[in-house]
C-alpha positions in Angstrom: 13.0 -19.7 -4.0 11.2 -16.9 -2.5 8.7 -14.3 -4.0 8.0 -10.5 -3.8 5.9 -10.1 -0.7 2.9 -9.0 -1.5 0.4 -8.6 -4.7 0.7 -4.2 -5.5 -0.1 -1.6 -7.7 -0.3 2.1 -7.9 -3.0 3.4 -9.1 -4.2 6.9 -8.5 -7.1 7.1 -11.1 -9.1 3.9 -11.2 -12.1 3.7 -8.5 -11.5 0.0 -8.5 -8.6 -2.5 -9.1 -9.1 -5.9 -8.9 -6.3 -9.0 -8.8 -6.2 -11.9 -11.2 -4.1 -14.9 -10.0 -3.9 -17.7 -12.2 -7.4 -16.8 -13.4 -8.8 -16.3 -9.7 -9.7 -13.0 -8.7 -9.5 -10.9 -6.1 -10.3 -7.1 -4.4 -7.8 -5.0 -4.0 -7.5 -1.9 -1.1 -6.2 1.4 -1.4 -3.9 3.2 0.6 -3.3 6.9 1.4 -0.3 6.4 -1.0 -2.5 5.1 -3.7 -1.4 2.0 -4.0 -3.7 -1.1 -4.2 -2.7 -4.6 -2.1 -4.1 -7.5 -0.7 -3.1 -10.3 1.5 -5.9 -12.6 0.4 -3.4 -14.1 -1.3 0.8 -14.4 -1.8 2.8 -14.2 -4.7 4.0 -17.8 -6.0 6.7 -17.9 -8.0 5.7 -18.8 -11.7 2.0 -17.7 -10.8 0.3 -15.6 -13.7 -1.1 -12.3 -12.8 -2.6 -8.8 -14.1 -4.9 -6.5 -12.7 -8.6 -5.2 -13.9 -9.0 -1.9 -13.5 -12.1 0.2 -12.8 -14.9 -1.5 -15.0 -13.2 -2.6 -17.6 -12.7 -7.2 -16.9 -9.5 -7.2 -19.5 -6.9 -8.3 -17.5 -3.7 -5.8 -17.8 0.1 -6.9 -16.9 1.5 -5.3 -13.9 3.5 -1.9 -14.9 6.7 -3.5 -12.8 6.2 -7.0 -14.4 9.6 -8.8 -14.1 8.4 -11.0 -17.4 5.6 -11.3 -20.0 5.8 -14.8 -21.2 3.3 -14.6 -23.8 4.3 -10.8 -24.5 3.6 -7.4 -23.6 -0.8 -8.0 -23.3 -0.6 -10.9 -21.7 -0.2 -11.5 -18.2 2.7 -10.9 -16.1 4.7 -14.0 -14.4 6.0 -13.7 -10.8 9.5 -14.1 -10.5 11.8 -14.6 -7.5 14.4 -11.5 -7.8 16.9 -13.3 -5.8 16.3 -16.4 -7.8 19.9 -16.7 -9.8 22.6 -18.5 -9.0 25.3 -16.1 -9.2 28.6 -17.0 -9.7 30.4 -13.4 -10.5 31.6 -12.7 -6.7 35.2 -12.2 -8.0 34.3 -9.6 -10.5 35.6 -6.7 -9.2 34.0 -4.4 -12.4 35.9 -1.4 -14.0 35.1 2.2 -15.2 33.5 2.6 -18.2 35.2 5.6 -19.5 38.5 5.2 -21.5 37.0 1.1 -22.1 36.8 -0.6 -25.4 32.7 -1.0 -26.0 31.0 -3.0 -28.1 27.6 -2.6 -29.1 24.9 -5.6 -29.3 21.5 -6.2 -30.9 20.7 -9.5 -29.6 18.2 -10.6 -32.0 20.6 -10.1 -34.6 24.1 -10.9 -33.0 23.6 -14.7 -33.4 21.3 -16.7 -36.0 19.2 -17.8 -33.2 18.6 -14.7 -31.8 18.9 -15.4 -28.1 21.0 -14.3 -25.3 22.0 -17.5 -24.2 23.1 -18.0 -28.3 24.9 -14.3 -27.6 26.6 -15.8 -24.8 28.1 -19.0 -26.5 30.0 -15.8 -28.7 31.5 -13.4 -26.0 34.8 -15.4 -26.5 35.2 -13.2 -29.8 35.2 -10.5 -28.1 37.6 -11.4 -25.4 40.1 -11.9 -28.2 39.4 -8.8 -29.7 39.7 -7.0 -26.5 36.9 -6.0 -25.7 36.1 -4.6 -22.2 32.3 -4.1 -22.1 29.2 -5.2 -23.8 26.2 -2.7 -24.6 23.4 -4.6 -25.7 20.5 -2.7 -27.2 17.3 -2.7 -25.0 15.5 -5.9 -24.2 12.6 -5.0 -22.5 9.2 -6.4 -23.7 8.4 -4.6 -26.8 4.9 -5.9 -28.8 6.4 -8.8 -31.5 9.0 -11.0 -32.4 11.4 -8.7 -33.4 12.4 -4.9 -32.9 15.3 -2.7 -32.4 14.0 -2.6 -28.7 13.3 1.6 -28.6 9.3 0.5 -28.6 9.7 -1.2 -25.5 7.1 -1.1 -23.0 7.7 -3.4 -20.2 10.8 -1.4 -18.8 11.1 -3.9 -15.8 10.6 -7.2 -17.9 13.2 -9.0 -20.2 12.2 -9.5 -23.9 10.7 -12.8 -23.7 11.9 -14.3 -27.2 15.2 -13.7 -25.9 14.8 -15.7 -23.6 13.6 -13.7 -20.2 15.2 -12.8 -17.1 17.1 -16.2 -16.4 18.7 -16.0 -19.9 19.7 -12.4 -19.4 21.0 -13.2 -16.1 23.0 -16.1 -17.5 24.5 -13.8 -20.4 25.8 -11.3 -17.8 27.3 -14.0 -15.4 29.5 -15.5 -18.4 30.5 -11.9 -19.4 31.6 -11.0 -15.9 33.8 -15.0 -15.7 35.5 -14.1 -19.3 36.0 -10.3 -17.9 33.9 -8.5 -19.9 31.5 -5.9 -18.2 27.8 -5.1 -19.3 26.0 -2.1 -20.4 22.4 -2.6 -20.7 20.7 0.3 -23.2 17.4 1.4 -21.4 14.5 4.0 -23.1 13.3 6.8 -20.3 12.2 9.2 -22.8 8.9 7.1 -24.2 6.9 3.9 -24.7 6.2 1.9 -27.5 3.3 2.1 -29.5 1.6 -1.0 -28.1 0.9 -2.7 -24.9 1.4 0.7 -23.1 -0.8 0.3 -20.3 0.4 3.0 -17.5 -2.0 5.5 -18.6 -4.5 3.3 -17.3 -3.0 3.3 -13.9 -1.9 6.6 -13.2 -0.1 10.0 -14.7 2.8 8.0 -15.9 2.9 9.8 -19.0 2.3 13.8 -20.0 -0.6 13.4 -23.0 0.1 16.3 -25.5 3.3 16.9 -24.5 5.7 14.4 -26.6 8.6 13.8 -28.6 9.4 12.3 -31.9 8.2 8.9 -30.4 5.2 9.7 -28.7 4.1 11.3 -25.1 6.8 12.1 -22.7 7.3 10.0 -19.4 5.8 12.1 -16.4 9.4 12.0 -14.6 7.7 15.3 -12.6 5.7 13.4 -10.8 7.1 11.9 -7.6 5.5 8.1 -7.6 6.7 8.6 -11.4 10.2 9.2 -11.1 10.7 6.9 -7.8 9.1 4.3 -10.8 12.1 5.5 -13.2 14.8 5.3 -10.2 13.6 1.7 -9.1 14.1 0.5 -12.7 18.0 2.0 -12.8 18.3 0.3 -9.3 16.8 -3.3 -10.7 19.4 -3.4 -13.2 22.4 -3.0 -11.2 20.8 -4.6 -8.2 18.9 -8.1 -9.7 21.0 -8.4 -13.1 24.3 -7.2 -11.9 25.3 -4.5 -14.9 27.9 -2.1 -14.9 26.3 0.6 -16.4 23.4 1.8 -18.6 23.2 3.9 -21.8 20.4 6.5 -21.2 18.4 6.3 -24.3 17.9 10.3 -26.4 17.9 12.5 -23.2 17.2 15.5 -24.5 13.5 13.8 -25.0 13.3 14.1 -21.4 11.2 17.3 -19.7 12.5 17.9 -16.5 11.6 21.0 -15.1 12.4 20.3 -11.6 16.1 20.5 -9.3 17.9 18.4 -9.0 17.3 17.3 -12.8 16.0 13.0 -12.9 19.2 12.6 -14.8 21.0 13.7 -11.1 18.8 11.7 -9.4 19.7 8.8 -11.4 23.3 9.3 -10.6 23.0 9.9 -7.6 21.0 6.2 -7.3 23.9 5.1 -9.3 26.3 6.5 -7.4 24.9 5.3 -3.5 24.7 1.6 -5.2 28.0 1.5 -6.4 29.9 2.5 -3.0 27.4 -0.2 -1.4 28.3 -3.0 -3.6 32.0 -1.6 -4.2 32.6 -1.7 -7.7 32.3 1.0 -10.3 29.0 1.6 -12.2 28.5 4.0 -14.8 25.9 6.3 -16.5 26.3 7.2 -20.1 23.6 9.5 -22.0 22.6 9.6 -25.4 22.3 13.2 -25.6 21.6 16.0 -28.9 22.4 19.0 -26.5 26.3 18.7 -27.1 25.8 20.0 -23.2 28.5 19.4 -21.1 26.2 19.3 -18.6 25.3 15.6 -18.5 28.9 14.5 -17.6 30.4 17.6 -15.7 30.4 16.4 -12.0 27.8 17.7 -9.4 29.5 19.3 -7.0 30.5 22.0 -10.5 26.8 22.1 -11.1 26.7 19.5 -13.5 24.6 15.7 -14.0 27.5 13.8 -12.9 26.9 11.4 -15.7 30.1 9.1 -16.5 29.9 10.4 -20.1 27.6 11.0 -23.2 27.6 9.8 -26.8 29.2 12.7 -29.4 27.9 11.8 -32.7 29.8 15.3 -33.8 33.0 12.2 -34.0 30.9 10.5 -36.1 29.7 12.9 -38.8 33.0 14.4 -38.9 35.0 10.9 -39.4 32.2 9.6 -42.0 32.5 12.6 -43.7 36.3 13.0 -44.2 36.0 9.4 -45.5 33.3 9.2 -47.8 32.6 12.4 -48.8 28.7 12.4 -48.1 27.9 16.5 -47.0 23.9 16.0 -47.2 22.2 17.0 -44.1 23.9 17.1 -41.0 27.2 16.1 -42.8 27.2 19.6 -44.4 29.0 21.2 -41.3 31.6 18.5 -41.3 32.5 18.6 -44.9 36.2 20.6 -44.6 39.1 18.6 -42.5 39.2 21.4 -39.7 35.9 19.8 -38.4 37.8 16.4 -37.2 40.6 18.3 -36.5 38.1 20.2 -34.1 36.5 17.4 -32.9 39.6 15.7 -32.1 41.1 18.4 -30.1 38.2 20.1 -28.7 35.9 17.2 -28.3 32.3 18.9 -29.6 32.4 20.1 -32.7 29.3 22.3 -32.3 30.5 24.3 -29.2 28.3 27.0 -29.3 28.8 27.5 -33.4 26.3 27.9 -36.4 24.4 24.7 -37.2 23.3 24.7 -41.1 21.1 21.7 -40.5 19.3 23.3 -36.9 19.7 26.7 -38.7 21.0 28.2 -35.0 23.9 28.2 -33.0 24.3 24.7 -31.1 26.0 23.4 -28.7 28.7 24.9 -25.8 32.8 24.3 -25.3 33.9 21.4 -22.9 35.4 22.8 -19.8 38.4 20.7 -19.6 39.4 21.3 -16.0 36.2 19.1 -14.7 35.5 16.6 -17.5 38.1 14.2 -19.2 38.1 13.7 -23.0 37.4 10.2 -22.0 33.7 11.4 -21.0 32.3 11.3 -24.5 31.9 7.6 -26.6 32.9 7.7 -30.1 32.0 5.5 -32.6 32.8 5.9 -36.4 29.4 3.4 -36.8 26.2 2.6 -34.4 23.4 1.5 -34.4 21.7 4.7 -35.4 24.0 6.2 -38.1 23.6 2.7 -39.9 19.8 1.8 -39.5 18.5 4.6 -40.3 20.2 5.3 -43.5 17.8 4.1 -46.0 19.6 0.6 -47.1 20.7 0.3 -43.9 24.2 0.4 -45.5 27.9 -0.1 -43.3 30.7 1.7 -43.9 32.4 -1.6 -45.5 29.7 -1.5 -48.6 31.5 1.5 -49.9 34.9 2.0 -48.4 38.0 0.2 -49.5 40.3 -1.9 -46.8 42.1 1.4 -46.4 39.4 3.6 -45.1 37.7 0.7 -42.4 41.1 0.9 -41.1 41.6 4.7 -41.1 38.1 5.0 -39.5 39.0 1.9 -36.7 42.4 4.0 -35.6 40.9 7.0 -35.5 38.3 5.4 -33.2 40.3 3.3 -31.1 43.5 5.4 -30.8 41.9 8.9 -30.6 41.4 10.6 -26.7 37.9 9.8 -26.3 36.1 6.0 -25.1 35.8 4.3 -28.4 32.4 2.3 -29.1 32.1 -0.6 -32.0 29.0 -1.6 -33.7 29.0 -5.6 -33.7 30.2 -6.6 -37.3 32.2 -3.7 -38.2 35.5 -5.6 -36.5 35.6 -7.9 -39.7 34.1 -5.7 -42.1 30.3 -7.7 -41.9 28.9 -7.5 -45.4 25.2 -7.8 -43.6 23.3 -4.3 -43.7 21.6 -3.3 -40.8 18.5 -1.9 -41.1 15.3 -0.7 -39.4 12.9 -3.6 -38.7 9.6 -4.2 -36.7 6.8 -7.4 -35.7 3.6 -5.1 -35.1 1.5 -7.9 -34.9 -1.6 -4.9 -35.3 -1.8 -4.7 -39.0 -2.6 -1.2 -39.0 0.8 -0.1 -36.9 2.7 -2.5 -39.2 1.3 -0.7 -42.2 1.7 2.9 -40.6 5.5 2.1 -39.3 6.0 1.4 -43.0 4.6 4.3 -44.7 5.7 6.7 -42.0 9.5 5.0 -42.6 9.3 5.6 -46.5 7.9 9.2 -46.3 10.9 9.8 -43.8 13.1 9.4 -46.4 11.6 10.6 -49.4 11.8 13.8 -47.5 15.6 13.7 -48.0 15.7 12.7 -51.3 16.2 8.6 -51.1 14.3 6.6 -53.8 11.7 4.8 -51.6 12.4 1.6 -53.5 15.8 1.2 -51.7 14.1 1.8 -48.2 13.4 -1.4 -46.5 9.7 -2.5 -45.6 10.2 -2.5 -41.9 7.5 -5.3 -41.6 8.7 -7.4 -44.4 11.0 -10.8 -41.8 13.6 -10.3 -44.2 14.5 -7.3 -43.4 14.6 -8.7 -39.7 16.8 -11.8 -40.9 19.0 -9.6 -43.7 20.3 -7.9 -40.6 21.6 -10.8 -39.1 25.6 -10.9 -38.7 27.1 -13.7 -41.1 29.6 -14.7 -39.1 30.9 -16.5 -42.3 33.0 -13.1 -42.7 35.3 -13.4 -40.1 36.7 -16.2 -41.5 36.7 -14.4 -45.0 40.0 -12.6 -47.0 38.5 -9.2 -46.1 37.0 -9.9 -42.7 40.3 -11.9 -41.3 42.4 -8.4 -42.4 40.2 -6.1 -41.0 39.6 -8.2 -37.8 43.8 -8.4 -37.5 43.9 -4.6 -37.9 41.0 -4.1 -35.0 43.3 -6.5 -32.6 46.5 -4.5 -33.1 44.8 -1.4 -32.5 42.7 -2.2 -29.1 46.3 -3.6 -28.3 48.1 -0.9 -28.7 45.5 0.9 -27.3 45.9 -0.8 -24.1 49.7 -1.3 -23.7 50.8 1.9 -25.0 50.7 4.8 -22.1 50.4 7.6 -24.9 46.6 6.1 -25.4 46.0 6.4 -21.7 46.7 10.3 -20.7 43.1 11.5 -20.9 43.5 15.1 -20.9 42.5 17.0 -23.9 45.8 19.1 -23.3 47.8 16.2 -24.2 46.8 15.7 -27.9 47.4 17.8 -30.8 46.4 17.7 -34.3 48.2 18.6 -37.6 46.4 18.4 -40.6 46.5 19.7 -44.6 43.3 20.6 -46.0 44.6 20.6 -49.2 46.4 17.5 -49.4 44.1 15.9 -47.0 45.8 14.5 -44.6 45.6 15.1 -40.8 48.5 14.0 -38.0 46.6 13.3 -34.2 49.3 13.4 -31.7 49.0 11.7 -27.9 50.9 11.7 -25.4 52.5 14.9 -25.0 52.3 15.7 -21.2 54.8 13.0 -20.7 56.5 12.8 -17.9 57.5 9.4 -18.9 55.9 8.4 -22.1 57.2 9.2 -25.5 54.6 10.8 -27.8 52.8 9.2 -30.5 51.3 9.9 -33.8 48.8 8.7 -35.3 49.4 9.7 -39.0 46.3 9.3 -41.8 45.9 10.1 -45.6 42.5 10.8 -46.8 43.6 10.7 -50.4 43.8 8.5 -52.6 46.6 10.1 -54.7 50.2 9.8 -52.7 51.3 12.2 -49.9 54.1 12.6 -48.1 53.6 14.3 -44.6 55.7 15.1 -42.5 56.4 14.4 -38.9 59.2 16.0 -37.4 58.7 15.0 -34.3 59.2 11.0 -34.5 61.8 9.0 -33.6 60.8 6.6 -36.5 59.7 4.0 -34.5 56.7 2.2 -36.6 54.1 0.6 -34.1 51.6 -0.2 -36.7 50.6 0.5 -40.5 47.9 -0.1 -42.6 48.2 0.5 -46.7 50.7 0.9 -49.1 53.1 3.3 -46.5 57.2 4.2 -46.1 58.6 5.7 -43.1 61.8 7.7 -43.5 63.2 10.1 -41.1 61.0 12.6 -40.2 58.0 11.8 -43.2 55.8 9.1 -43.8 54.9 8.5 -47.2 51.6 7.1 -48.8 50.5 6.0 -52.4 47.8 5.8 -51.7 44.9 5.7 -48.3 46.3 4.6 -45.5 47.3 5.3 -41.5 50.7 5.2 -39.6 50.7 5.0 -36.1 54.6 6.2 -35.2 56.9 6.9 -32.3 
């Protein structure tokens, strides 16, 4: 085992920073480039070290700490980069875009909450077919337990999880049973606590913030190289396929080429050194078609972007909620939009921005496959008040309706761990601020959140409270369960047909239409049509719950899948009731 090879910090500001190795310390010098070294002594792997800076004798962790064994104000640990015994040389990778996803919270995937615990369960998703694995962030974040967004050790692995040699180990049995990786990482801001950097240097732009507090300095050049390093390390040292960028639009950028270039263009140079695809996918409120146009058409180059415009439109048609943001999605023509157009807000009046949002796709750069859909995330269930999934309030019919939407529709389909067997387990927002007075704050500020939109604040969670932590947990008692085993069947013939069916393969927005009575409410999504060799298919849904017959002229009356109490006859499928019909 070998170490990094030398002791190092930037650090502009301070007039003095001194080293502490395993309780020994020691000068440091500065260099024209501002960065402080020494070679009084080397790094030993497993030696624990943190820096004094100026005056002050606490001891801070190192701002590219590869782990924080007693967490985030502690001191960091040295660790070997190289160290891991990788086993994954046959894994050749493979795009993210048009993939099955699934998305992780490790702390809550498992009852132990660890990724070696996450990786003993990967074999459900190789059944389910499953190609990737997104896992929510784990970089050190202060406590136990957190969704990960308060991280602030972006180069360090959560240590309850179980550090870097347990993170390593989770991605090496992925890439044996075929499954790639996604790792979730936060560029935009950093946690509340243990956020050291300002002590260092101009990491972060005071005054000038975002919802979650002052926005990363990605202006400054030391800065951004600090950002770029950290994409690298996660392709380079844990061997991911891709990253989810993290609320991009929290990101100031003022300056060409844009970091979110840069970062694909660091993506980009990796990938055609190592030879296997990686991928860049933003989280992004812009509806900008920006982030995943290609360069050289003046675009990001991104691999694709999160549309929660799928979302709203698909939660809407199915439950009827039009508060907020749903309002714009309340009449059918807004999925029928979404699934033909991609963005729903294109450039069109937003009620709940009060302004015109958005711009139109340009279909002759950018695939449909370049925006992940999901009809349930992370987001859209935590932060509802009760933390509440779409199987507390819809019947059999309507998980269904929502999964083949998801999974058969043009775009890269995204499921939210639990939802494949209808988990009765909430999801909801929880935090470990050890700091009493953050814990208390987080909780307050959480309630008043949602008294502003009218929620009784008795149903909303006490972020604080464990149980809301371990009420999150998936049972996986419910796979095995009358509901869970039906909905899981349904969510294996779907990804199946997804994948051996060419119709569900053509990614071009031109080969889909969408038929659809707002009336009656039912709506027919047709792929396939470019041809030359593939029969079309449609993918035939009734919102209602009264009967319908719609028709579908088109078919051949070849049944590939159904879901509800459904006829096919020539040229009509008939409902009594919800359900979907996925016909040749």
């Amino acid at each position: 085992m070998t170490a990094p090879d030398r002791y190092a910090v930037w650090a502009p500001e301070p007039e003095r920073v001194r080293l502490v190795v395993d309780d020994v310390e020691y000068p440091l010098t500065k260099g024209t480039d501002d960065w402080w070294s020494t070679d009084a002594v080397m790094p030993v792997v497993g030696a624990r070290y943190g820096f004094r800076i100026g005056d002050d004798d606490a001891v801070r962790p190192d701002p590219r700490s590869r782990y924080q064994p007693e967490g985030v104000h502690g001191p960091s640990e040295v660790v070997d980069p190289a160290r891991f015994a990788w086993t994954d040389e046959s894994w050749t990778g493979r795009p993210a875009r048009g993939a099955v996803i699934y998305e992780m919270h490790i702390g809550t995937y498992t009852p132990e909450g660890t990724l070696d615990a996450a990786a003993q369960k990967l074999d459900h998703l190789v059944e389910l077919g499953v190609e990737f694995v997104e896992l929510l962030p784990v970089n050190a974040v202060n406590g136990e337990w957190n969704w990960g967004y308060d991280g602030v050790g972006w180069f360090s692995v959560h240590a309850p999880y179980g550090g870097p040699d347990a993170y390593d180990r989770f991605v090496d049995t992925a890439h044996a049973l075929g499954l790639g990786v996604i790792q979730d990482v936060v560029y935009n801001h950093l946690g509340p606590s243990g956020n050291y950097l300002p002590l260092y240097g101009p990491y972060l732009l005071a005054g000038l913030g975002n919802t979650w507090g002052d926005s990363v300095n990605v202006e400054h050049p030391e800065v951004r190289r600090y950002v770029l390093d950290n994409v690298r390390m996660w392709f380079r040292d844990h061997h991911v396929d891709g990253l989810r960028l993290d609320a991009v639009h929290a990101i100031r950028d003022t300056t060409r080429p844009h970091v979110l270039a840069s970062m694909a263009d660091e993506t980009d140079a990796y990938s055609s050194f190592i030879g296997r695809p990686l991928s860049l996918i933003a989280e992004s409120d812009l509806n900008d078609p920006v982030m995943f146009r290609p360069r050289e058409a003046a675009g990001y180059g991104l691999a694709g972007q999160w549309s929660d415009d799928f979302h709203h439109a698909v939660h809407v048609a199915l439950t009827g909620e039009t508060n907020g943001y749903y309002a714009d999605f309340a009449p059918l023509s807004a999925l029928a939009k979404v699934l033909e157009d991609g963005f729903f807000h294109d450039g069109t009046w937003s009620s709940f921005r009060g302004k015109r949002h958005g711009r139109p796709i340009d279909r002759g750069t950018s695939p449909a496959t370049a925006l992940v859909v999901a009809n349930q995330n992370h987001d859209q269930i935590g932060n509802r008040a009760a933390g509440d999934r779409l199987a507390a309030t819809l019947d059999d019919e309507g998980l269904v309706i929502a999964a083949a939407l998801t999974l058969l529709g043009p775009f890269t389909p995204m499921l939210f761990m639990g939802e494949e067997f209808a988990a009765s387990t909430p999801w909801q927002f929880f935090t470990s601020h050890p700091e009493p007075e953050l814990g208390k704050a987080t909780a307050e500020g959480r309630i008043a959140e949602f008294a502003e939109h009218g929620w009784d604040e008795s149903a909303v969670p006490d972020p604080q409270d464990p149980t809301t932590f371990t009420n999150s947990k998936l049972d996986w008692a419910d796979v095995s369960s009358e509901r869970g085993a039906a909905i899981l069947r349904a969510y294996r013939v779907l990804i199946a047909l997804r994948r051996t069916d060419q119709a569900f393969v053509d990614h071009r927005y031109e080969a889909n239409a969408v038929r659809f009575s707002e009336d009656r409410r039912w709506l027919v999504l047709t792929r396939g049509l470019l041809g030359p060799d593939v029969a079309p298919v449609h993918v035939v849904v009734n919102f209602a719950d009264d009967a319908a017959e719609v028709p579908v002229p088109d078919a051949v009356g070849e049944e590939l899948y159904g879901f509800g109490a459904t006829e096919v006859d020539a040229g009509v499928v008939r409902f009594r009731g919800r359900g979907v019909v996925v016909l040749r």
